[in-house]
C-alpha positions as CSV (number, residue, x, y, z in Angstrom):
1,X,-10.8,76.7,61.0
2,X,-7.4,78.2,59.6
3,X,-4.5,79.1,61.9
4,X,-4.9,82.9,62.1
5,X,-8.6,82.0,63.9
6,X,-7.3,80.0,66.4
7,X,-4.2,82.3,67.4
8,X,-7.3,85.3,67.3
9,X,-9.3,83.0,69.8
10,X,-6.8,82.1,72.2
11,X,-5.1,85.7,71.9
12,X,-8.8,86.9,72.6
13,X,-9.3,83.8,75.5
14,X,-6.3,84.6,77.1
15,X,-6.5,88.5,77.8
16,X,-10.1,87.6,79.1
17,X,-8.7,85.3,81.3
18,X,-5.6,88.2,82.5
19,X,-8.5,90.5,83.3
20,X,-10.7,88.6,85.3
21,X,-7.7,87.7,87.2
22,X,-6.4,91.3,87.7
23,X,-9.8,92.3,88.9
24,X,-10.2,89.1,91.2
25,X,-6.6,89.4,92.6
26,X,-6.2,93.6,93.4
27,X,-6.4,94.5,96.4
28,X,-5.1,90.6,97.7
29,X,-1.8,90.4,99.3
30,X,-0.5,87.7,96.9
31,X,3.3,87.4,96.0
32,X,5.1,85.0,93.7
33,X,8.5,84.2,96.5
34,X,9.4,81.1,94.4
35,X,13.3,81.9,94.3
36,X,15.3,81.0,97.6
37,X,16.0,84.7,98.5
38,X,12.6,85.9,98.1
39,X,11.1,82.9,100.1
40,X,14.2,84.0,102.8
41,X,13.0,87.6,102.7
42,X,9.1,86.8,103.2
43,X,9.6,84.3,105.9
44,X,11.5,86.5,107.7
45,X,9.4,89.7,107.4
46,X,6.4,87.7,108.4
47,X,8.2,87.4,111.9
48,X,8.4,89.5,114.9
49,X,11.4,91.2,115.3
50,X,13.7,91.3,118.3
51,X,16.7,94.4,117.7
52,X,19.9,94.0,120.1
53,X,21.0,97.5,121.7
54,X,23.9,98.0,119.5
55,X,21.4,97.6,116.4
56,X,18.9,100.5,117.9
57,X,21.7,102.8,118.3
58,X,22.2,102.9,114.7
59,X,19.0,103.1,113.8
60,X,15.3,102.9,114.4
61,X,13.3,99.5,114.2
62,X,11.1,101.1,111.5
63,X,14.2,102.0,109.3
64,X,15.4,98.4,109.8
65,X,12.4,96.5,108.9
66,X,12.2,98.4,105.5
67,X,16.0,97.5,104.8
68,X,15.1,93.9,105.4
69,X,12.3,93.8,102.9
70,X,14.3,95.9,100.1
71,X,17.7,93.9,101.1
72,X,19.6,90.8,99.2
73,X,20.6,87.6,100.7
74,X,24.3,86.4,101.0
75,X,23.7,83.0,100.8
76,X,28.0,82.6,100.4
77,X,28.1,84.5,103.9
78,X,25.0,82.6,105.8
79,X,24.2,79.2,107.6
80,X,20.8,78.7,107.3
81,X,20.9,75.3,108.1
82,X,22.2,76.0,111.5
83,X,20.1,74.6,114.5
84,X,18.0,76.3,116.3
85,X,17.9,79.5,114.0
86,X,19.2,79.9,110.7
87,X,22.0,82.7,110.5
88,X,22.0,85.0,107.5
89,X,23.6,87.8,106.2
90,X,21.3,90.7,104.4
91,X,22.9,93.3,102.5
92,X,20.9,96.6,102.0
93,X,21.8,99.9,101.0
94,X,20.4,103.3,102.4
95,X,21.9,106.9,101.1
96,X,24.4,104.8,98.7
97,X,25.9,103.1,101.5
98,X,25.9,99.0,101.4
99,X,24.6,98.1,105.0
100,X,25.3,94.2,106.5
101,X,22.1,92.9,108.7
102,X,22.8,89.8,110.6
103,X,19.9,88.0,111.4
104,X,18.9,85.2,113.2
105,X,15.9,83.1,111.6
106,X,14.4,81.2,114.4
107,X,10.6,79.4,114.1
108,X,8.5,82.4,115.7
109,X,11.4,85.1,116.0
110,X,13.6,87.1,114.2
111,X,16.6,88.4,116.1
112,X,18.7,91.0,114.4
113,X,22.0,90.8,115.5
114,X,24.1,92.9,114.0
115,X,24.4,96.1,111.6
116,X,27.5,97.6,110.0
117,X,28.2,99.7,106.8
118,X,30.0,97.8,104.4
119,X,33.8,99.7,102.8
């Protein structure tokens, strides 16, 4: 068998394979959160929320639960390793303005702590 059958095979093999995957996977809530934000940012969107009173002045919970699945973790400015909760520091932006969420990353509860716009 020369070279170009093989690469024609597998080529052919392969994209077989992509669409029986597509069609077995739409529809699924699957994600690939293998970086250290993205496993941050799903753990903590899989949590209930708890919002202080100076947080829900700003703004409402719904507005805040989409900043903290769009935002970026600070690693530099957090301490997740902190017992009981993790503290971390998310940095969103809404109407080009850079917003800082402070959020504490217990085992069954988020609590968000803090919100300010950043200069």
């Amino acid at each position: 068998m020369k070279l170009i059958q093989r690469i024609g095979y597998y080529l052919g093999g392969f994209s077989i394979g992509l669409i029986i995957l597509a069609f077995f996977l739409s529809g699924k809530k699957t994600s690939c959160a293998y970086g250290p934000e993205a496993r941050v940012l799903k753990n903590i969107n899989s949590k209930s929320k708890e919002f202080s009173n100076e947080v829900l002045e700003q703004f409402d919970a719904n507005t805040i639960k989409e900043l903290l699945k769009t935002g970026d973790v600070n690693f530099s400015k957090s301490t997740p390793r902190q017992k009981p909760c993790g503290i971390y520091l998310i940095e969103s932006s809404l109407n080009d303005k850079t917003i800082e969420i402070t959020v504490e990353n217990c085992d069954s509860l988020v609590k968000v702590n803090n919100l300010s716009f950043r200069k």
